[in-house]
Every structure is written in C-alpha cells, then in structure tokens.
Residue, then its C-alpha position, 0 to 999 in steps of 0.5 A: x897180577x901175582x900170577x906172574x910171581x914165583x910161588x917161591x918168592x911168594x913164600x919169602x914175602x910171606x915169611x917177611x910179613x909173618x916175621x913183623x906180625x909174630x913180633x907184634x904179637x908179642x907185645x900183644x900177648x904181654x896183655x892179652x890172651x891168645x884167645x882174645x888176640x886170635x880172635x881179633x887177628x882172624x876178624x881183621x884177617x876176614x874182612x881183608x879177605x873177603x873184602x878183596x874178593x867182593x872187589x875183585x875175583x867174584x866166582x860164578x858158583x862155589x862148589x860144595x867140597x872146595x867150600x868144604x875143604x877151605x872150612x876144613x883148613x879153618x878147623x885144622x889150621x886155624x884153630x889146631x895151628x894158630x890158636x895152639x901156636x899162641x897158647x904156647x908161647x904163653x905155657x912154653x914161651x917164646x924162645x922155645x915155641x918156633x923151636x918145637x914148630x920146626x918139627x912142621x917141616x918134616x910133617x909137611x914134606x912127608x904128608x906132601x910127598x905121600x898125599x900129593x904125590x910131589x918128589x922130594x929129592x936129596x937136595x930138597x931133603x938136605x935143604x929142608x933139614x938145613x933150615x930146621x936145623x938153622x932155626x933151632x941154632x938161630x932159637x936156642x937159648x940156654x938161658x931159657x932152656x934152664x926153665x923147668x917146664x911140664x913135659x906134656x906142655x911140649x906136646x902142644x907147639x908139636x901138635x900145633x905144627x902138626x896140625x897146620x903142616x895138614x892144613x897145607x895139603x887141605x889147602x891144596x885139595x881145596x884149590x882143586x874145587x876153588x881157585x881163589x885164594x881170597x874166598x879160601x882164605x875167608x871161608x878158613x877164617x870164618x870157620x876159625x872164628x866161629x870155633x874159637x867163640x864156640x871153644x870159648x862159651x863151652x870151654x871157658x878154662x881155655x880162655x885164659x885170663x887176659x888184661x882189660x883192652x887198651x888202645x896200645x894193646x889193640x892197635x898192635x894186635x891190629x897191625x900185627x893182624x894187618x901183617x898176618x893177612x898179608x903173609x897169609x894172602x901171599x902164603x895161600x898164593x905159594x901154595x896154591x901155585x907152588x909145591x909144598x915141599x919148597x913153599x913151606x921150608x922157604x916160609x921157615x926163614x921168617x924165623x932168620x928175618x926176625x932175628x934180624x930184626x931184632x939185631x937192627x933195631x935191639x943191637x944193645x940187648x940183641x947180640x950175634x953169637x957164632x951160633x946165630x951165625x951159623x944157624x943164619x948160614x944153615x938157614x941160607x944154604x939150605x933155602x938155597x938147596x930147595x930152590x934148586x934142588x928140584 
C-alpha cells in the first residue's frame, strides 16, 4: 500500500503528524519530564509498531546485522536525538531549540552523499539551504534570544541534531538487511526504552524533576505519542524508499505547519510578521528546489 506513495510525500505527511505531536508535547513538558515523557511516547510508539508488524508483514527470518542496525538506530536516534531534543527544550527552550536543530540538515546531506553515495546537486544544495535558513526566520524571536542561556547548553540541540542526522544513514544500512519498516521502527524503539531506564537508574540527576501524573498530562503525552508514531511510520517509509538528502530537508517543514498552526487556532497571540513571511516563502522555495533539483 505505501509502496505506491512517493518517498517525498511521505516525508511531508511526516512533517504534518510531527508538527501536531511536537506542539502536544509541549503542554506535556509544562508538567513532565523529558525523561518521563520520552518514556511514554517510545512505550506507545512500540506497541503500535510492533503490533502492525505482528498483524501484517511477518518475516521469515531476521538476520543479525539488519536487527543490529535497527537497535543501532535506537541508540543513536532515539536516545542521542530525541531524548537531547526534549532536554533542551527544558534548558534552552522552546524558540531556541528547532533553530539549533536546523544544523541537522547539513550533517544529514554531508554524511548522505559521503556514506551513501547519493548526488547532491546545486539545486538540491540551494534547496536544503532555503529551508534551513526559512526555519530560522519562521523561529526567531528576539524577545527569546535576550534570555541569557550558558554557552555549553547550546551544544546539546547541536548534538542532538547530529546524533539523528546519523540515525537516518543507520537506517538506511538496516533496510539493507531488513526490509520492514514496522519491526525496524520496534526493534529501535525497545533499544531506546531500555537505555532510557538504564540512563535513569545509573544516572539519576538525568531524570530531572517532573510533576505528579494527571489524567491531562497523560492523555496529551498519549496523543502526541500517537502522532509521533505516525510521523515516524511514515518517516521510516521515506527514507527507506527515498533518498536522504530530499527526505530529510522535506520533513524540515514541519517547522512551517506549525506555525501555521499557531496563526490558526492562537490568531490573538500568534502574529504573522514580514520575517514569518519571508521565512514561509524560503521554506516553500526551497521544498520546491529539492523535489526538482534532482
């Protein structure tokens, strides 16, 4: 079935679903941890995963270094990425953090075209740029920036970029071995949750402090979980079918869905600036340069 769909609309329903979660998980971290809340979006994320895989593409045998790379993928992507991705939105904040995770884009088409072999021509270069330089404008906010913030805390969202601009090219060396999208995304997963309650029992200051459990709390962290899964199911799909120097600055316009739908439904506290403008235009040009740049 998703055969038939092009790896880079996949991509852009993965920016659509990651957009929704991302701004869920935002009332979540308001209470919780980004321990706590990593947890539970990579229980839910699980299930889903492997429950579609036990009801559908069930495989004959799994070889060792496909399983290998998929827990590879855990490791670096889901611990390195997502977990440093939360902490910082807690140290460095929310304005600042998808700025500074915009440096993934040049990590994933440098390690793509010196790993994987794939062309990155002008077009797709000027593309890749556009939209980096389009999500900055769409994030700024000089307000925020005025807030004095250690210099070393900036280094985590960096890290965190880097981290799972690796995790793509992992990914791509895992469907090598494996071709299922379903038990890679479980395998990556379970490996995610079982270093995130090891890093939590041997290192507890990484906990971080986070309120009692509400039912509200919960059922966002749950819905957002929800929408991360299927961002990611149909992330795994583009860049599984796909190539990652497209796949990846395409998902990158989750950033422009968002503050869309912040001017939808927030129009009385949300205002579109000339710089939202711009930074929109950039991040719409340039989506266009990648899909026919090559």
């Amino acid at each position: 079935m998703f055969d038939s769909l092009h790896p880079n609309l996949m991509a852009l329903l993965s920016a659509f679903f990651i957009s929704v979660a991302r701004t869920l998980y935002r009332g979540a971290l308001m209470s919780l941890s980004p321990l706590v809340t990593t947890v539970i979006a990579t229980i839910i994320t699980t299930i889903f995963a492997l429950g579609l895989y036990a009801t559908g593409e069930g495989l004959d045998h799994w070889p060792l270094y496909g399983i290998l790379w998929f827990a590879l993928v855990g490791a670096v992507g889901g611990l390195g990425g997502r977990y440093m991705g939360m902490i910082s939105i807690k140290l460095v904040g929310l304005a600042r953090t998808p700025i500074l995770t915009q440096t993934g884009l040049v990590w994933s088409s440098g390690l793509a075209v010196i790993l994987l072999g794939e062309r990155l021509t002008p077009l797709v270069a000027l593309g890749t740029l556009a939209i980096m330089a389009g999500g900055v404008l769409l994030l700024y906010d000089k307000k925020a920036a005025q807030r004095r913030i250690p210099l070393t805390y900036y280094l985590i969202p960096v890290t965190g970029a880097a981290f799972a601009s690796v995790s793509h090219i992992v990914r791509k060396y895992g469907f090598v071995h494996i071709p299922s999208v379903t038990l890679g995304m479980g395998v990556s997963n379970m490996t995610t949750l079982t270093l995130l309650l090891a890093s939590a029992f041997f290192f507890p200051a990484l906990q971080m402090k986070s309120s009692p459990f509400t039912r509200h709390s919960l059922l966002i962290t749950a819905l957002g979980a929800t929408c991360n899964f299927l961002a990611a199911f149909f992330f795994w799909w583009a860049i599984k079918d796909g190539e990652v120097i497209q796949v990846v600055p395409i998902n990158r316009l989750s950033i422009l869905i968002v503050i869309l739908f912040s001017w939808l439904f927030f129009r009385k506290q949300e205002r579109v600036s000339a710089q939202v403008i711009i930074g929109g235009a950039c991040s719409v040009l340039g989506a266009w340069a990648v899909v026919w740049g090559k």
